[in-house]
C-alpha positions in Angstrom: -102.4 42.3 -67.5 -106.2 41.8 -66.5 -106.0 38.3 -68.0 -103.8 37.2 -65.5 -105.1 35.6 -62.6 -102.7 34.6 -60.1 -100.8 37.4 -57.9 -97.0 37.2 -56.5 -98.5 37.4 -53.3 -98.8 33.8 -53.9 -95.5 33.6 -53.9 -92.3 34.3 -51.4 -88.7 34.1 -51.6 -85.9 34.1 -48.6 -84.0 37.3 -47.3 -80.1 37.3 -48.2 -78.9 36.1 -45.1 -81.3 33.0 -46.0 -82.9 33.4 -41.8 -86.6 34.3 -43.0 -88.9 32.9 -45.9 -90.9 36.5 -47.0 -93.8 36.3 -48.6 -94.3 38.6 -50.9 -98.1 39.4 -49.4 -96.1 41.3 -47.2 -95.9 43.9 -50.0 -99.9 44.1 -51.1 -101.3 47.4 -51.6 -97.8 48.7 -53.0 -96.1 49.1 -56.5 -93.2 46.4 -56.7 -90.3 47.0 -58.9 -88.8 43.5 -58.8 -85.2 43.3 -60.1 -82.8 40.3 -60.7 -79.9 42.4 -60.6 -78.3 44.2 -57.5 -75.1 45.8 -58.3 -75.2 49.6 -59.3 -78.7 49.9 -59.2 -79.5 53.2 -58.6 -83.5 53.1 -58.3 -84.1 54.9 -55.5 -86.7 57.0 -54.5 -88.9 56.3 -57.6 -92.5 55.7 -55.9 -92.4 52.0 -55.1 -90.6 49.2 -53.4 -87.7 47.5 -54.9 -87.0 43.8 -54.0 -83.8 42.8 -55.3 -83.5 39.1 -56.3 -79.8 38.4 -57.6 -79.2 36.2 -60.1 -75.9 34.0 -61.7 -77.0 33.1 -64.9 -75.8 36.3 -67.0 -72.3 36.1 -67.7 -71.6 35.0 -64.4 -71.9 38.3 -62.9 -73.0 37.9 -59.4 -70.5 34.5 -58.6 -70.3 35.1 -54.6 -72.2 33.3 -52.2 -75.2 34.9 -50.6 -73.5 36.2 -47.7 -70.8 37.6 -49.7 -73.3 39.8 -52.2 -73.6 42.7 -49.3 -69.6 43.2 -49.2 -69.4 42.8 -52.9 -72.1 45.4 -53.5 -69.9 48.0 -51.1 -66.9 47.2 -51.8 -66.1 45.5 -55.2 -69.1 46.4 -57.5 -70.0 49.0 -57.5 -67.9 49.8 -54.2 -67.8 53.2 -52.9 -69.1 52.3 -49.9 -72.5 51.4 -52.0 -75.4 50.1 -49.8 -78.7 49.1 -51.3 -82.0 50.9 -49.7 -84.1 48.2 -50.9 -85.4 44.8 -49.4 -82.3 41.9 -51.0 -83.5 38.3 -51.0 -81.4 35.0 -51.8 -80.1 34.2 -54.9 -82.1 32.3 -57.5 -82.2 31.0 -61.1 -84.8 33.1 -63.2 -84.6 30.9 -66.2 -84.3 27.3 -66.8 -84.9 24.0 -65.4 -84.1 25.4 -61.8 -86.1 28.7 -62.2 -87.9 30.6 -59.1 -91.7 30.3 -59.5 -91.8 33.8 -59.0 -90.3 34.0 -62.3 -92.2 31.2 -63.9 -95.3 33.6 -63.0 -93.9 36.5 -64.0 -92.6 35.4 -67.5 -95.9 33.4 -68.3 -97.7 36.9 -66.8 -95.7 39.0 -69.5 -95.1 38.9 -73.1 -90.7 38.8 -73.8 -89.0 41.9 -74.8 -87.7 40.3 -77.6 -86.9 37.4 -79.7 -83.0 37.2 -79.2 -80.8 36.2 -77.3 -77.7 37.6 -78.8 -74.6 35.3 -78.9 -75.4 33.2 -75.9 -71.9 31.4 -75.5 -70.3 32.1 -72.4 -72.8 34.7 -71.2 -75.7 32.7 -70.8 -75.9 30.0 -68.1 -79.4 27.9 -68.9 -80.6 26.0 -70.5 -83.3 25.1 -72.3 -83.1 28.7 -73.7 -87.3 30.0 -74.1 -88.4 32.7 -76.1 -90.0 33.9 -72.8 -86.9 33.8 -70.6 -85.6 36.8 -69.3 -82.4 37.8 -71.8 -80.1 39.7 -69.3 -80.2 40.9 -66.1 -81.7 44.5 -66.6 -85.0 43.2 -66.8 -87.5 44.4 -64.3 -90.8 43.7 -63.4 -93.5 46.7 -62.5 -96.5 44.7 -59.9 -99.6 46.1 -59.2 -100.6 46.8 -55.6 -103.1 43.4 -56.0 -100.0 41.9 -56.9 -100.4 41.2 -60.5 -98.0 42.4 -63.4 -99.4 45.8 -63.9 -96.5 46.9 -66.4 -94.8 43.6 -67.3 -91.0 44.1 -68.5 -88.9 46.4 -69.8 -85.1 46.3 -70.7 -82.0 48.6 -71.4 -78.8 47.2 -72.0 -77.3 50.4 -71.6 -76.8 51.1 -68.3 -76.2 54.8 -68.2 -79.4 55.2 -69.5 -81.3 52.5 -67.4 -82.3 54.9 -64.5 -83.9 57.5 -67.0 -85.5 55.1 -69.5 -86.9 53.1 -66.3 -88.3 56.2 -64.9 -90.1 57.3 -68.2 -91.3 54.0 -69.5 -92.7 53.3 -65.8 -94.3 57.1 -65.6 -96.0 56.4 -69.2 -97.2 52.4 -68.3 -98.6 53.9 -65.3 -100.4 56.0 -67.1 -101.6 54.2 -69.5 -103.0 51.6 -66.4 -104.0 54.4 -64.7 -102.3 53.8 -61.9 -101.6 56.9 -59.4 -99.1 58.6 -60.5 -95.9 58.4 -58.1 -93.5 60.9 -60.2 -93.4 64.9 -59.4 -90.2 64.3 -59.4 -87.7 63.9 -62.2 
């Protein structure tokens, strides 16, 4: 979004064991997938860095404490031993009176991907609910290497299908921004 102004390197977020604040102009001059949900996420090896930023407020699906999400994530959900490649920060709100800034920025940065939320009883855990929020925790967030939202959001509730529709919307958004293109591999 050319419009946009401000950068997330303005912006910074602490590690999981909550020890270091990390600024995310640590990350300029790479692609930044951020995602607000770390269980089963496959995205590996896909051209750019991943920060993982859990988040509670969908159904309640990430309940434990910070330094419980690593044990979760290996042995619980998904298990198998499961160990995320990618950089895991604290736990924050993405929506809502006590939302991140990051988010703030991001949101503001890029139109929603839609208009509904669905039944929100009992799966939603914000309020006030925005048009803008983020709807449910499979929304990511494509950055620029100058920080800004280069390919704002994108969404598949499916999750079976996530890895493959992420990899083709990202391939054709870079594309169209004509971003380098990180994908000879399928």
């Amino acid at each position: 979004n050319t419009a946009v102004s401000d950068t997330i390197h303005n912006y910074g977020v602490k590690t999981l064991n909550g020890t270091q604040f990390m600024p995310f102009s640590h990350y300029a001059g790479r692609h930044v997938l951020i995602v607000n949900y770390v269980g089963k996420c496959e995205l590996r090896d896909v051209g750019f860095t991943i920060l993982g930023i859990p988040c509670n407020q969908f159904g309640m699906q990430e309940p434990g404490k910070n330094n419980e999400i690593l044990s979760a994530l290996k042995y619980v959900r998904p298990g198998n031993g499961f160990v995320p490649n990618f950089q895991l920060f604290e736990k924050v709100d993405v929506n809502g009176v006590n939302e991140h800034t990051l988010f703030t920025f991001l949101k503001n940065a890029c139109p929603p991907v839609g208009d509904s939320f669905g039944n929100p009883t009992n799966r939603l855990f914000w309020e006030p609910l925005k048009i803008n929020d983020i709807k449910w925790n499979f929304e990511k967030f494509l950055v620029g290497p100058d920080g800004r939202p280069g390919f704002c959001r994108f969404y598949e509730g499916r999750f079976k299908t996530l890895l493959k529709s992420v990899k083709e919307n990202v391939r054709n958004k870079l594309k169209e921004k004509q971003y380098v293109n990180m994908f000879s591999k399928s």
